[in-house]
Backbone as CSV, one residue per row, in Angstrom:
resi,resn,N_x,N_y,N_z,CA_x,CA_y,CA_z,C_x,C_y,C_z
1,UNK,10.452,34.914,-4.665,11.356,33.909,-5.220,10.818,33.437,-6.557
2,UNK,11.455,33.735,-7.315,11.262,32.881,-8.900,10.526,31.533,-9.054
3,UNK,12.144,30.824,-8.151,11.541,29.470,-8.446,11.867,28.772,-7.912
4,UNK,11.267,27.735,-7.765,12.250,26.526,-6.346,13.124,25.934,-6.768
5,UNK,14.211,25.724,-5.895,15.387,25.218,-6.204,15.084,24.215,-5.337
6,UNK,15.513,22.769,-6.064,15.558,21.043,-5.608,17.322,20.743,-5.742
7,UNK,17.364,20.401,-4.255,18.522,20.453,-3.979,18.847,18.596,-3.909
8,UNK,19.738,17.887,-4.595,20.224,16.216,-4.448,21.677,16.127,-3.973
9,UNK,21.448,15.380,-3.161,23.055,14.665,-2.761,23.255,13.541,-3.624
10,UNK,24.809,13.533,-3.958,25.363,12.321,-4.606,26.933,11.793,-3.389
11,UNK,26.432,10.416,-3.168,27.280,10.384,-2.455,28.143,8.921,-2.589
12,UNK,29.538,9.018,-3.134,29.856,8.249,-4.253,31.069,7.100,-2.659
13,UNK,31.210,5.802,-3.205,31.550,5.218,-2.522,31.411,3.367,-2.182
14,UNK,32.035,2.948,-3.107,31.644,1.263,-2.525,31.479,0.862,-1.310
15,UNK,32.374,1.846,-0.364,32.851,1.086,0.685,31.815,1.463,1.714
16,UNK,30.610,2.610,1.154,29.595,2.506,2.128,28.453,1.163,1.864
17,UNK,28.488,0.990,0.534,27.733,0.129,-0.607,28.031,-1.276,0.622
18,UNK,29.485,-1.510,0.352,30.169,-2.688,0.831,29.886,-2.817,2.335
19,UNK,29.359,-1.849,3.013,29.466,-2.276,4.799,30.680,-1.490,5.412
20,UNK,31.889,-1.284,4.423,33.037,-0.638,5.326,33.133,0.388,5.668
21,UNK,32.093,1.393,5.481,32.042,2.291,6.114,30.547,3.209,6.131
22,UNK,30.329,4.123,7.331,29.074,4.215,7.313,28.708,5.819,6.605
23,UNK,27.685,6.203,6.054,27.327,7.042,5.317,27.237,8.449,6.428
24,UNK,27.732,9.281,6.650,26.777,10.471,7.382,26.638,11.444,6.379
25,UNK,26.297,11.728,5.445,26.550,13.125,4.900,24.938,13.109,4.439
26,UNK,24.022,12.376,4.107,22.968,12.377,3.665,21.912,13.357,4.732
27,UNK,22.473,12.563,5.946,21.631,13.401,7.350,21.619,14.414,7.152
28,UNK,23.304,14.727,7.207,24.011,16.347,7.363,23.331,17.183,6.628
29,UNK,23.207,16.828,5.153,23.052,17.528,3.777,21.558,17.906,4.262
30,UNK,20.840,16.729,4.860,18.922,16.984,4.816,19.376,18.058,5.761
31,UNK,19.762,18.322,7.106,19.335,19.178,8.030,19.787,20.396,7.466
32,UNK,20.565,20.554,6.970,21.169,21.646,6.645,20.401,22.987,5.822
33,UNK,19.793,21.533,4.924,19.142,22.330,4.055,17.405,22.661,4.528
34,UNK,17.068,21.900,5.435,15.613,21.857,5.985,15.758,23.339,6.574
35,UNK,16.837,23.121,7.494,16.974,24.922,8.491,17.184,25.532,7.987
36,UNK,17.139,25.548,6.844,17.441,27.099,5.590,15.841,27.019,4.902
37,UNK,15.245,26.187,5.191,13.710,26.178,3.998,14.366,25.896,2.633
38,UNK,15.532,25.065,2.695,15.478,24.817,1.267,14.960,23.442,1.016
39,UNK,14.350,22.842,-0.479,14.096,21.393,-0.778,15.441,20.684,-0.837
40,UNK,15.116,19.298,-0.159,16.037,18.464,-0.665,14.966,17.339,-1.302
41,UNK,15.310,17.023,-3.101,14.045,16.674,-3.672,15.294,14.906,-3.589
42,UNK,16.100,14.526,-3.298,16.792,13.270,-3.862,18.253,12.995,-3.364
43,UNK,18.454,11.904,-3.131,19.689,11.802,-2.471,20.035,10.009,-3.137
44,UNK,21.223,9.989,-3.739,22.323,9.273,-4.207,23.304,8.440,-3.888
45,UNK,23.353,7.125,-3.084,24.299,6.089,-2.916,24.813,5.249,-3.825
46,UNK,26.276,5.816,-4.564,26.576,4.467,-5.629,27.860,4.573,-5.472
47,UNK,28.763,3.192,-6.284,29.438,2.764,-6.120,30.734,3.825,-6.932
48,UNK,32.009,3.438,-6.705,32.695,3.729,-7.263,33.135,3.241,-8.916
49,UNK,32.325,3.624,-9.873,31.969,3.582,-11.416,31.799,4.346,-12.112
50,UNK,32.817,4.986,-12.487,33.065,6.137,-13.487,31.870,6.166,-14.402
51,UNK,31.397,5.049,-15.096,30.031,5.275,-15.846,28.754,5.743,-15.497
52,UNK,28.443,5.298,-13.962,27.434,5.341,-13.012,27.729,6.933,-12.571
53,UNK,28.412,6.930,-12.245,28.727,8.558,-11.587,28.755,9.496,-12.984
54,UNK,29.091,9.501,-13.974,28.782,10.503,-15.080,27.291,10.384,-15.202
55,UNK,26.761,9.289,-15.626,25.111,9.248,-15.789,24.549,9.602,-14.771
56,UNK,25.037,9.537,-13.587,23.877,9.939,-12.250,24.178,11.598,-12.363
57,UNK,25.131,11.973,-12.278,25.328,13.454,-12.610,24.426,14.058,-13.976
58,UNK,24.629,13.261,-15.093,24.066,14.268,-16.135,22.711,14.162,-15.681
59,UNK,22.169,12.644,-15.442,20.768,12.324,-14.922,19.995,13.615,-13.944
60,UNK,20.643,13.985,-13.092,20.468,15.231,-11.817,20.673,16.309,-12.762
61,UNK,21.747,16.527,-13.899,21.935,18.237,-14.175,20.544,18.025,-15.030
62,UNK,19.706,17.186,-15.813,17.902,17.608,-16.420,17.017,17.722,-15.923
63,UNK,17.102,17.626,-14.386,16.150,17.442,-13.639,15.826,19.055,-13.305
64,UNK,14.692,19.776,-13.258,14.211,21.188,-13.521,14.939,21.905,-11.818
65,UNK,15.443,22.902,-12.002,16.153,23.647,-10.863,17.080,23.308,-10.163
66,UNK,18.080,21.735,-10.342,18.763,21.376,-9.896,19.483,21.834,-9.525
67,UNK,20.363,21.438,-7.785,21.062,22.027,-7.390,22.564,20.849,-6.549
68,UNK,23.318,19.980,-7.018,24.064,19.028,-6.549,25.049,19.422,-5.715
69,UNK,25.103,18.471,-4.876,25.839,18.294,-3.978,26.447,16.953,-4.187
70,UNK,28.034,16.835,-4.484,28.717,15.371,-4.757,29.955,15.288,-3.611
71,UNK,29.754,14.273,-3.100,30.931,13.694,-2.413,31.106,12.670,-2.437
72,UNK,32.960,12.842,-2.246,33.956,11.823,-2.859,34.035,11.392,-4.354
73,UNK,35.651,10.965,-4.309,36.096,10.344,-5.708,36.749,11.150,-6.378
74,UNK,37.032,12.928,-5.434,37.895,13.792,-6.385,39.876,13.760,-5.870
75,UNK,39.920,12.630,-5.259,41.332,12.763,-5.007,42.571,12.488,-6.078
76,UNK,43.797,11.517,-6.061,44.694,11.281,-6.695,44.802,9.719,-6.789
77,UNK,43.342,9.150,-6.548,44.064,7.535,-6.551,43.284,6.861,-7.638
78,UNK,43.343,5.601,-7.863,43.084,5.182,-9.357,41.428,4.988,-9.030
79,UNK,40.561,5.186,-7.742,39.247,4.473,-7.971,38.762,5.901,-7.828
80,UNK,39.410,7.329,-8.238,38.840,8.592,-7.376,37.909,8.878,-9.078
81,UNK,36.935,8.942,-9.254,36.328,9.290,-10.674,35.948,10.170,-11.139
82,UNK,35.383,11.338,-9.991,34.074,12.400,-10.045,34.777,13.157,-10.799
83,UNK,36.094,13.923,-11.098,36.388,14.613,-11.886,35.931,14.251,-13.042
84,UNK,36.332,13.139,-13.873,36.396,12.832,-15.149,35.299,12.656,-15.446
85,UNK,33.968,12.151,-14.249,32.825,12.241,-14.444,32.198,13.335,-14.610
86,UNK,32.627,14.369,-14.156,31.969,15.470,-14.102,31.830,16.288,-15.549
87,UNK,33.446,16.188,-15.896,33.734,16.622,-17.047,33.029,15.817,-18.408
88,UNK,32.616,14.646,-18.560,31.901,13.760,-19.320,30.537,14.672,-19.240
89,UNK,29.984,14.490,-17.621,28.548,14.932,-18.024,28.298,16.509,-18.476
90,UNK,29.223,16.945,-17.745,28.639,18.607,-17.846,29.639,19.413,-18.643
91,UNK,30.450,19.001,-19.497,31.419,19.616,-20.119,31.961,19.208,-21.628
92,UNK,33.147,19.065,-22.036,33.541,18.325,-23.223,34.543,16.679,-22.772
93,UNK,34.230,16.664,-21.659,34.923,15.588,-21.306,36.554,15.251,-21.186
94,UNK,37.079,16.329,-21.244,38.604,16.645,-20.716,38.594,17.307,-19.584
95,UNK,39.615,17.261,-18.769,40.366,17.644,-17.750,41.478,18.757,-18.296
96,UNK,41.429,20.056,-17.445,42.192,21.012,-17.920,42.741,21.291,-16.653
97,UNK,44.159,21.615,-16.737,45.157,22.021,-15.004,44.636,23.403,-14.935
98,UNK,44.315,23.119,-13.606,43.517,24.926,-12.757,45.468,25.097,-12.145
99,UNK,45.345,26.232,-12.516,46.546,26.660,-11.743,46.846,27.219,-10.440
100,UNK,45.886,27.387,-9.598,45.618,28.002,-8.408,45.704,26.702,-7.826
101,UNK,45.006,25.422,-8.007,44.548,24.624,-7.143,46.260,24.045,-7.185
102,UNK,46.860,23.785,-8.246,48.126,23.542,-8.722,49.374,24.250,-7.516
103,UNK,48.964,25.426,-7.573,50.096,25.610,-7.019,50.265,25.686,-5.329
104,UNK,48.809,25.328,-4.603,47.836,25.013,-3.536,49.104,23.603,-3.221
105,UNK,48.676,22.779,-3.960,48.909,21.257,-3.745,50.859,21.445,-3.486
106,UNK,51.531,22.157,-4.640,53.036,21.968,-4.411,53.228,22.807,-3.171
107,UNK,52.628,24.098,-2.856,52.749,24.442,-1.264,52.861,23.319,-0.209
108,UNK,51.822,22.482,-0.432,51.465,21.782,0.681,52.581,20.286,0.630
109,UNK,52.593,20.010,-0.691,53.213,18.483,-0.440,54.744,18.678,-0.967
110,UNK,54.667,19.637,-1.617,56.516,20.279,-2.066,56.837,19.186,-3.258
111,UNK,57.865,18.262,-3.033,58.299,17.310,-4.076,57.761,16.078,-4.365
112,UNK,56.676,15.563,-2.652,55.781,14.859,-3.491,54.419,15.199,-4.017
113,UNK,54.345,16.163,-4.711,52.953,17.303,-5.417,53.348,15.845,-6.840
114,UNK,54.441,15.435,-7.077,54.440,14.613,-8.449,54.718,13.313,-7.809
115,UNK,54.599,12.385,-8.559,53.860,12.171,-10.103,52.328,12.491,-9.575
116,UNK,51.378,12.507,-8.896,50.152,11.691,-8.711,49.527,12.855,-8.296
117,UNK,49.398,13.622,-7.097,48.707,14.392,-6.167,48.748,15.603,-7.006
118,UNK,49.289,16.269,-7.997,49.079,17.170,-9.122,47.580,16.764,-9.564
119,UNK,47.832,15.732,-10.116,46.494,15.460,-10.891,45.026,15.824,-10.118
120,UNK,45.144,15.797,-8.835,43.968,16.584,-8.247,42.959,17.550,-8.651
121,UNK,44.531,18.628,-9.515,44.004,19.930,-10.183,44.011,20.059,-11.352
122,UNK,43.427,18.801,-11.878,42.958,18.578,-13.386,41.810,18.665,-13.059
123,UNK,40.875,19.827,-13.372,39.382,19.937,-13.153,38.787,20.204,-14.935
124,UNK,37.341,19.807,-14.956,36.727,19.718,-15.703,36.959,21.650,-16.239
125,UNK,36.746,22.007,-17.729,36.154,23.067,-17.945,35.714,23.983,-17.267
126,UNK,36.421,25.622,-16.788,35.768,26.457,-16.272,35.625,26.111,-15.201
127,UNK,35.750,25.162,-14.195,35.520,25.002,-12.994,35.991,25.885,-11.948
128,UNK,35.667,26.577,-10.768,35.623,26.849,-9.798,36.179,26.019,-8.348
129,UNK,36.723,26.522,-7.476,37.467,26.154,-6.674,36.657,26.179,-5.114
130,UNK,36.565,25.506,-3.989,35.400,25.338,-2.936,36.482,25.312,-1.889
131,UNK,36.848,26.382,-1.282,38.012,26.253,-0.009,37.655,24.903,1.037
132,UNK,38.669,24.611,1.179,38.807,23.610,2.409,39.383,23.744,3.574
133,UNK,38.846,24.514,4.792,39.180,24.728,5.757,40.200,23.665,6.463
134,UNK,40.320,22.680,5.995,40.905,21.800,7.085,42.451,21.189,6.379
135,UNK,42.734,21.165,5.153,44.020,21.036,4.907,44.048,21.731,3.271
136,UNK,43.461,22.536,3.179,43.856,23.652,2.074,43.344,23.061,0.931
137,UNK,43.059,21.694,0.669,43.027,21.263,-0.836,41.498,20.955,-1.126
138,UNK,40.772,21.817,-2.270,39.953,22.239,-2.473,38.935,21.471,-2.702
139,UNK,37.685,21.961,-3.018,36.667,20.577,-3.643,36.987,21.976,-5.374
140,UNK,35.383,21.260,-5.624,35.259,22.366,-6.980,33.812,22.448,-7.799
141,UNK,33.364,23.547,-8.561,32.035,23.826,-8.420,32.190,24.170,-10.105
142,UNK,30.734,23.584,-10.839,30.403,23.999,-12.184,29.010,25.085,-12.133
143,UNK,28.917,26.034,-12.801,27.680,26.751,-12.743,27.070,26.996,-11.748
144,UNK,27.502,26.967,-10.718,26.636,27.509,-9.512,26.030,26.799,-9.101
145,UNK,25.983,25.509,-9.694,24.980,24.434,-9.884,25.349,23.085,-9.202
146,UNK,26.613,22.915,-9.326,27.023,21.415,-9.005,28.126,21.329,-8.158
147,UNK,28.263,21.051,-7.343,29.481,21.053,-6.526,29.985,19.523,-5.783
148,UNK,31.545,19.736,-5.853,32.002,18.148,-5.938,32.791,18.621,-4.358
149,UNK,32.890,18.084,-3.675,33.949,17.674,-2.434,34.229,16.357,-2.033
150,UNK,35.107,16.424,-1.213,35.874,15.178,-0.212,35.153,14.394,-0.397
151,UNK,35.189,13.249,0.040,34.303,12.321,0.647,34.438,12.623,2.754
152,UNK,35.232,12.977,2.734,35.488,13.324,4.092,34.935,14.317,5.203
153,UNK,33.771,13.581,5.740,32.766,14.437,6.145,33.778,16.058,7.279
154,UNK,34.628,15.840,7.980,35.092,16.899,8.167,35.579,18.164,7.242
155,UNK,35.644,17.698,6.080,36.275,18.672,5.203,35.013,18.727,4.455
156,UNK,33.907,18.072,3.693,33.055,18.384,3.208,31.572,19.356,3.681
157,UNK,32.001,18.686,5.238,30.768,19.590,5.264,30.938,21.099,5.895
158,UNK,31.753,21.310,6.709,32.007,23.063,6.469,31.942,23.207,4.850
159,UNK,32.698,22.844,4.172,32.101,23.377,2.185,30.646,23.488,2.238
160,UNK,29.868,22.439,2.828,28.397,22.953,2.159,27.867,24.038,2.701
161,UNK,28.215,24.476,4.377,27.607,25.566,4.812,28.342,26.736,4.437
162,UNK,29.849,26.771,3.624,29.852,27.776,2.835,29.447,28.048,1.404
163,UNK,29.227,27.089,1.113,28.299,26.888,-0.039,26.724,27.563,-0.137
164,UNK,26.262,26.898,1.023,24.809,27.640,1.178,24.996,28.855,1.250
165,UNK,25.668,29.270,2.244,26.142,31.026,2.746,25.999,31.912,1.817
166,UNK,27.248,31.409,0.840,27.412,32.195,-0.123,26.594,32.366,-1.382
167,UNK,26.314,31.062,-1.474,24.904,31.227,-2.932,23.620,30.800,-3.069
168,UNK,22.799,30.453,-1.590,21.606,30.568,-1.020,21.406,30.665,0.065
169,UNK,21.809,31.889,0.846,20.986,32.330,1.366,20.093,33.343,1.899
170,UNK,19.439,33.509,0.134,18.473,34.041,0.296,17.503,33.243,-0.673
171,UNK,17.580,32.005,-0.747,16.466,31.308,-1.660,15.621,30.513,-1.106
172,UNK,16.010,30.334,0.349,15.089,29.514,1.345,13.562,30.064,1.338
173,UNK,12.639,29.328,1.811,11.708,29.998,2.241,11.238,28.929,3.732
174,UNK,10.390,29.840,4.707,10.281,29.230,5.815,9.052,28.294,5.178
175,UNK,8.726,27.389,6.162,7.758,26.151,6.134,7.221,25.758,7.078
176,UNK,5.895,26.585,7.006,5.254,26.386,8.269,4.310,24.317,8.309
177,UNK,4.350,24.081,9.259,4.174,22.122,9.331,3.474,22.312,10.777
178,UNK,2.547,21.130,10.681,1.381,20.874,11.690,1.532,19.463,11.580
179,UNK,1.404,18.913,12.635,0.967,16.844,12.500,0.302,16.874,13.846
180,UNK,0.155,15.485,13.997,-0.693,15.151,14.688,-1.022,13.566,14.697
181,UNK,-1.093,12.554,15.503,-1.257,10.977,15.700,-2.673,10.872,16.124
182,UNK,-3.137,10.048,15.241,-4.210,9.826,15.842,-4.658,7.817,15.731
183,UNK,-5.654,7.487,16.428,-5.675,6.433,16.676,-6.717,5.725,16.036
184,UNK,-6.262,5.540,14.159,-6.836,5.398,13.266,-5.878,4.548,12.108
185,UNK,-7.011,4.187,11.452,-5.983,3.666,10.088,-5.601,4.787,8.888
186,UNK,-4.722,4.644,8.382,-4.586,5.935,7.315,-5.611,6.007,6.174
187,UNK,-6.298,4.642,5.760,-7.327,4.954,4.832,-8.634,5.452,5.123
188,UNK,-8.859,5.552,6.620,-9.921,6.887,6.937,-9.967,8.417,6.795
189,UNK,-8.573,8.757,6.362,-8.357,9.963,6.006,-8.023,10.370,4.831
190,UNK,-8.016,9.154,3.740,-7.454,9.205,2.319,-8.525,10.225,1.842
191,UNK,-9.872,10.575,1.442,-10.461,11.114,1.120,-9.921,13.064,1.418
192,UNK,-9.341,13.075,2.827,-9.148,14.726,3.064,-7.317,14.769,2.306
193,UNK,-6.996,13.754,2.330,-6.080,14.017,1.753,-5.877,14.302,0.193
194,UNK,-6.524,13.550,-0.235,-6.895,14.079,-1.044,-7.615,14.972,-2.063
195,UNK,-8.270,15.993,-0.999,-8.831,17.141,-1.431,-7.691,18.352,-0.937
196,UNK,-6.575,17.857,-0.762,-5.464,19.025,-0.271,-5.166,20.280,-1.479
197,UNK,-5.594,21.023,-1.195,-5.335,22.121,-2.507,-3.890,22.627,-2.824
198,UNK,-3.950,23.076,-3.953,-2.276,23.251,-4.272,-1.450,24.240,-3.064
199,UNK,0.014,24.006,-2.798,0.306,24.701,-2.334,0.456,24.130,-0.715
200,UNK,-0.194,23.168,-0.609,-0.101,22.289,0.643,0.072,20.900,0.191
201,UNK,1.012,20.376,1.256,1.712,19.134,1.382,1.208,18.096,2.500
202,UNK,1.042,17.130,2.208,0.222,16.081,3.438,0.764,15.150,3.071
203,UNK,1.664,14.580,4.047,1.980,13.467,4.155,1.769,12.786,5.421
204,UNK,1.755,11.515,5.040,1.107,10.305,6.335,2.089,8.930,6.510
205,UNK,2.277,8.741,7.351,3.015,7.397,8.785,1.970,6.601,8.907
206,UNK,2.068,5.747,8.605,0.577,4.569,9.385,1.862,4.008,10.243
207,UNK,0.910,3.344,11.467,1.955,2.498,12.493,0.952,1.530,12.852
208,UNK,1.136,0.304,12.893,0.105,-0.637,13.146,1.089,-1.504,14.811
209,UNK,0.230,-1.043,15.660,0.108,-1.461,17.248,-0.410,-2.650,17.798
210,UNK,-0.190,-3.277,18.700,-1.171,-4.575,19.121,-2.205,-3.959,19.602
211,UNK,-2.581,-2.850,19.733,-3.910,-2.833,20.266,-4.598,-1.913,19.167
212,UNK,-4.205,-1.900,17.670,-4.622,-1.187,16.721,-3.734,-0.482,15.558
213,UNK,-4.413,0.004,14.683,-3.496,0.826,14.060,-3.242,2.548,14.418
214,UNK,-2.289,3.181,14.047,-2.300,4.358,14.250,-1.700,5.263,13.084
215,UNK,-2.088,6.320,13.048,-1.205,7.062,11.945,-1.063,8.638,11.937
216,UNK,0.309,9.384,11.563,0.758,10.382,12.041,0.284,10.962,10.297
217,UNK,-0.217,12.082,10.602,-0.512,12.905,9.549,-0.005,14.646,9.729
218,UNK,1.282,14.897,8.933,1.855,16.349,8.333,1.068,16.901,7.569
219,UNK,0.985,18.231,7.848,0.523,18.940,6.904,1.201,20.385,7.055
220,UNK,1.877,20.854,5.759,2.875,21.617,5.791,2.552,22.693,4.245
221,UNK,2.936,23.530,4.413,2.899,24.677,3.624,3.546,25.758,3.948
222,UNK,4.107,27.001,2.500,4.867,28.298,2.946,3.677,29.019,2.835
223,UNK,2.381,28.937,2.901,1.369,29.911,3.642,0.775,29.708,4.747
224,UNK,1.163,29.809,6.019,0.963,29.461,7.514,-0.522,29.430,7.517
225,UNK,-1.159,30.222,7.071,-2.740,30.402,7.155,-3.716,29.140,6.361
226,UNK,-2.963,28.901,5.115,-3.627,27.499,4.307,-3.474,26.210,5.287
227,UNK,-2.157,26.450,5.596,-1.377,25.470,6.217,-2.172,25.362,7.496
228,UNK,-2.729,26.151,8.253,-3.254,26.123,9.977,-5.112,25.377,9.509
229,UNK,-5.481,26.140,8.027,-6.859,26.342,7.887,-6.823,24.254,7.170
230,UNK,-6.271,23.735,6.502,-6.240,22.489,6.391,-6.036,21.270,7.416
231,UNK,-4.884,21.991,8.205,-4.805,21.425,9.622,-6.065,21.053,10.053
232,UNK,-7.167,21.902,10.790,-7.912,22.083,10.924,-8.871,21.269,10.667
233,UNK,-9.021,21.111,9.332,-9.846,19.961,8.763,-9.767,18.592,9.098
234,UNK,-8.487,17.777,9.698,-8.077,16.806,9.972,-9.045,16.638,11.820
235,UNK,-8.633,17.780,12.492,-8.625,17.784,13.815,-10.263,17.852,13.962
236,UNK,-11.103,18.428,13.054,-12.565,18.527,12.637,-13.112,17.449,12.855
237,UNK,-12.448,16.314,11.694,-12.776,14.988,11.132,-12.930,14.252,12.458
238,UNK,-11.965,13.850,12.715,-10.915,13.281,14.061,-12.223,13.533,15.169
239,UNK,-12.671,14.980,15.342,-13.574,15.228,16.720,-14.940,14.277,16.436
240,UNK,-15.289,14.659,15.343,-17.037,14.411,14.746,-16.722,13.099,14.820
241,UNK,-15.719,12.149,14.545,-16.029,10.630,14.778,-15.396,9.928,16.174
242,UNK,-14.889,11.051,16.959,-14.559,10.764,18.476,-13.897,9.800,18.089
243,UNK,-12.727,9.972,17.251,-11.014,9.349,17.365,-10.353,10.232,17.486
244,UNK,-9.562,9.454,19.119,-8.791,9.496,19.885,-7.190,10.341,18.740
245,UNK,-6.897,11.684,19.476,-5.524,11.971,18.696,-4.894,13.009,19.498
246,UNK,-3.531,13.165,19.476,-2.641,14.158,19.904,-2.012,15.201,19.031
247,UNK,-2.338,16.125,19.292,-1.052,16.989,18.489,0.103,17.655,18.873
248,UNK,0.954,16.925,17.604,2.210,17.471,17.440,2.792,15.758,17.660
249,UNK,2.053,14.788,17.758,2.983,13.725,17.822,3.386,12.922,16.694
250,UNK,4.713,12.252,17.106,5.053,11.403,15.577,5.039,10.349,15.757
């Protein structure tokens, strides 16, 4: 593999902001992409603000290997933005009629396709079209790179697992991960953690108990052998000062 691809959700919406409704797509998006070995480096809750949503987009398209995932705000109503945002950040900032998606929408709604529900298929520049299994009307994709759908987790998320399908998967890599709880504070182990050599990942949970502190320590890498041989070092430590630990717990 070349190079790693850092995969972000943007997930646009007052009304999760506001309490009225609850978020699932962030979960969805992490698991999805964990069981493929892909990164998810960032994930995105904002409001419905055409300014905010162009800047959080261009903000994500400089970020090195980016790979977006946006939902909601591409429909026909006056607070829907992501189009026009999209087209601001990653384009010349017009809306051009896709004619496929166009003639998608008058199939489906016939005479009321006007005044309003046309405008759907005003997509940014060059854009690309993201089938929607569940009532035909599309999301839509720039460069391979950015992709906008529903806000509607039934219709959005079959898109992402054809999304992955079709244009990673073969960029995953597996990730081999070790942890372990032990019945310690986390700054007794700051020292091994910090001799972690490149290529391995350690991250740490402290949990503080009434009868002490405790803390869960990962250690993860795509070379199973670095990854088992660092492990190792923890479970070493842990014996020689006879603290108490389990492995594999969180």
């Amino acid at each position: 593999m070349d190079r790693e691809l850092n995969f972000y959700g943007l997930i646009i919406g007052s009304e999760i902001l506001n309490g009225r409704r609850e978020d699932s797509h962030f979960r969805f998006l992490r698991d999805e992409l964990n069981k493929r070995g892909l990164k998810f480096s960032g994930s995105f809750i904002i409001e419905d603000n055409p300014n905010l949503i162009a800047s959080t987009i261009g903000f994500i398209s400089t970020l090195p290997n980016s790979i977006l995932f946006s939902f909601g705000g591409i429909g026909s109503t006056p607070d829907d933005y992501t189009r026009e945002a999209a087209a601001k950040a990653l384009r010349d900032g017009e809306l051009y009629m896709n004619e496929e998606f166009k003639e998608l929408i008058i199939q489906r709604a016939k005479e009321k396709a006007y005044p309003h529900r046309i405008n759907m298929a005003k997509l940014p520049k060059d854009a690309k079209l993201i089938p929607n299994p569940v009532n035909n009307m599309p999301g839509f994709y720039l460069d391979d790179r950015f992709f906008f759908m529903p806000g509607f987790p039934q219709m959005s998320h079959p898109m992402v697992r054809y999304i992955l399908d079709k244009f990673f998967s073969d960029k995953g890599e597996k990730i081999y991960r070790y942890s372990l709880s032990a019945l310690t504070s986390e700054a007794e182990l700051i020292d091994l953690m910090k001799s972690a050599p490149k290529g391995v990942e350690v991250s740490s949970l402290p949990k503080l108990y009434s009868d002490g502190p405790r803390v869960t320590i990962s250690v993860a890498s795509k070379n199973q052998k670095l990854a088992r041989e660092e492990f190792q070092k923890y479970i070493d430590f842990l014996e020689k000062n006879n603290i108490p630990y389990g492995i594999g717990e969180e």
